[in-house]
C-alpha positions in Angstrom: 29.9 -64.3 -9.3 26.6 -63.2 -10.8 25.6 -61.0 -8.1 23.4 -58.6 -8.9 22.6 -54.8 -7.8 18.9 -55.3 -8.7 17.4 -54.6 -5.2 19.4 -51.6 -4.8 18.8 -50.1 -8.3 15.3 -50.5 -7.6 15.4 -49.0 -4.7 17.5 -45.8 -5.9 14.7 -45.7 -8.5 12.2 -45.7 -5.9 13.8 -43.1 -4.1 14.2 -41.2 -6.8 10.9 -41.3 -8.0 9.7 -40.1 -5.1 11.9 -36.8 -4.7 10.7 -36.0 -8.6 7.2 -36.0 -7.2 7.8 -34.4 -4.3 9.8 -31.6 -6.6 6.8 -31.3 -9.0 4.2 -31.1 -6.2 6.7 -28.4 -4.4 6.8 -26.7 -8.3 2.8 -26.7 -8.5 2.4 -25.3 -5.0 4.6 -22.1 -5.7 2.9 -22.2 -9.3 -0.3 -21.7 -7.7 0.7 -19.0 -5.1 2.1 -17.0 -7.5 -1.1 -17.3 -9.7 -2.8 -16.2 -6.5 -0.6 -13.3 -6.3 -0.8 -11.9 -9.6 -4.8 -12.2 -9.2 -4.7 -10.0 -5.9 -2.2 -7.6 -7.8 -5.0 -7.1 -10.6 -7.8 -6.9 -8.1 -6.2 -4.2 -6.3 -4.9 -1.9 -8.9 -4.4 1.5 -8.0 -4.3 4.1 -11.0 -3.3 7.6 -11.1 -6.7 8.9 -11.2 -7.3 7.0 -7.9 -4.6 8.8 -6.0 -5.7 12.5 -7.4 -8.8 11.6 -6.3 -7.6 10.7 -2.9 -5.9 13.7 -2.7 -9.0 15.9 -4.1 -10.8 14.3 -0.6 -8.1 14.9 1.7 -8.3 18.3 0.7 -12.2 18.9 0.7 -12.1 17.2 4.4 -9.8 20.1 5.0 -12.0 22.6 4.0 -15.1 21.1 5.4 -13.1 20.4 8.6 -11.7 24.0 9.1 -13.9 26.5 7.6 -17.5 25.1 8.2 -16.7 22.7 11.8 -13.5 24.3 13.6 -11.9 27.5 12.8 -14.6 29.5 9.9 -11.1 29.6 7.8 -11.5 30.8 3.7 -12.1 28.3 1.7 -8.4 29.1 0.0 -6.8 28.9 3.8 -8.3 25.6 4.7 -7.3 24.3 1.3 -3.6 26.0 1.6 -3.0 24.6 5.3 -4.2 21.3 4.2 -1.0 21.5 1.8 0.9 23.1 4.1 0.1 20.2 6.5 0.9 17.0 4.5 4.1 18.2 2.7 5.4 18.7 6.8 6.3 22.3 5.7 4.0 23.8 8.9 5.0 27.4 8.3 3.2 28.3 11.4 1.0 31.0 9.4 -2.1 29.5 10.0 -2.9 27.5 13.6 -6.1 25.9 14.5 -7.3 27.7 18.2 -9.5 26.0 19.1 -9.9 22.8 21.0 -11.3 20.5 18.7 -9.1 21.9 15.6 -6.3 21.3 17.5 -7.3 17.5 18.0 -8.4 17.3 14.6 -5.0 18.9 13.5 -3.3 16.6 15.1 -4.7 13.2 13.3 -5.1 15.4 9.8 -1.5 16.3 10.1 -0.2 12.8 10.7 -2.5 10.9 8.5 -1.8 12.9 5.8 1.9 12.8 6.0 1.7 9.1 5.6 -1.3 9.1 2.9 0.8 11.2 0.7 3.4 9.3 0.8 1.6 6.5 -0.7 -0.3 8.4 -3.2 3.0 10.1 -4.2 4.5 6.5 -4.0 2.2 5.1 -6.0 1.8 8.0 -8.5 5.9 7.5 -9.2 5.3 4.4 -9.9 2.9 4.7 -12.7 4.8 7.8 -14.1 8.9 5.8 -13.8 
């Protein structure tokens, strides 16, 4: 007769307190990451003109690569291998002979796989 539940309602409180604080301070920490996030996303923004630009180089490394270091290609044959290269077509047409072209080749070919991909990547992006 008249016993209370005072200690442990104050207790439940307590405890309950505590995991609302802990919630909120959880809350505030993925608030912040996110903010973080978004703030990288806007730094790094990569537009369309970016990735034609990209290309452009890839291209003009081509040309300087195979008709004024390597292989004294045309201007329009360095240029069309380059495509020939990074789509993975590889018609066969044109082949680097010598040594260094061949090296060359073989680090153009498979960087340029994998940068088209993201230019192309990122280009559907902006475009869908």
């Amino acid at each position: 007769e008249g016993y209370s539940n005072r200690g442990e309602d104050d207790i439940f409180l307590s405890e309950r307190s505590a995991q609302r604080r802990e919630s909120d301070r959880k809350a505030r920490q993925r608030e912040k990451i996110l903010q973080r996030a978004n703030l990288a996303q806007e730094r790094y923004e990569i537009t369309i003109a970016d990735c034609l630009v990209a290309i452009a180089c890839y291209l003009g490394l081509s040309v300087l690569a195979f008709s004024f270091i390597f292989e004294s290609w045309t201007i329009i044959d360095s240029a069309y291998f380059a495509v020939v290269t990074f789509t993975a077509c590889g018609y066969g047409d044109l082949v680097p002979s010598t040594s260094g072209g061949r090296l060359f080749c073989t680090f153009f070919a498979l960087g340029g796989c994998a940068f088209l991909g993201i230019a192309l990547g990122i280009l559907g992006d902006h475009i869908i």
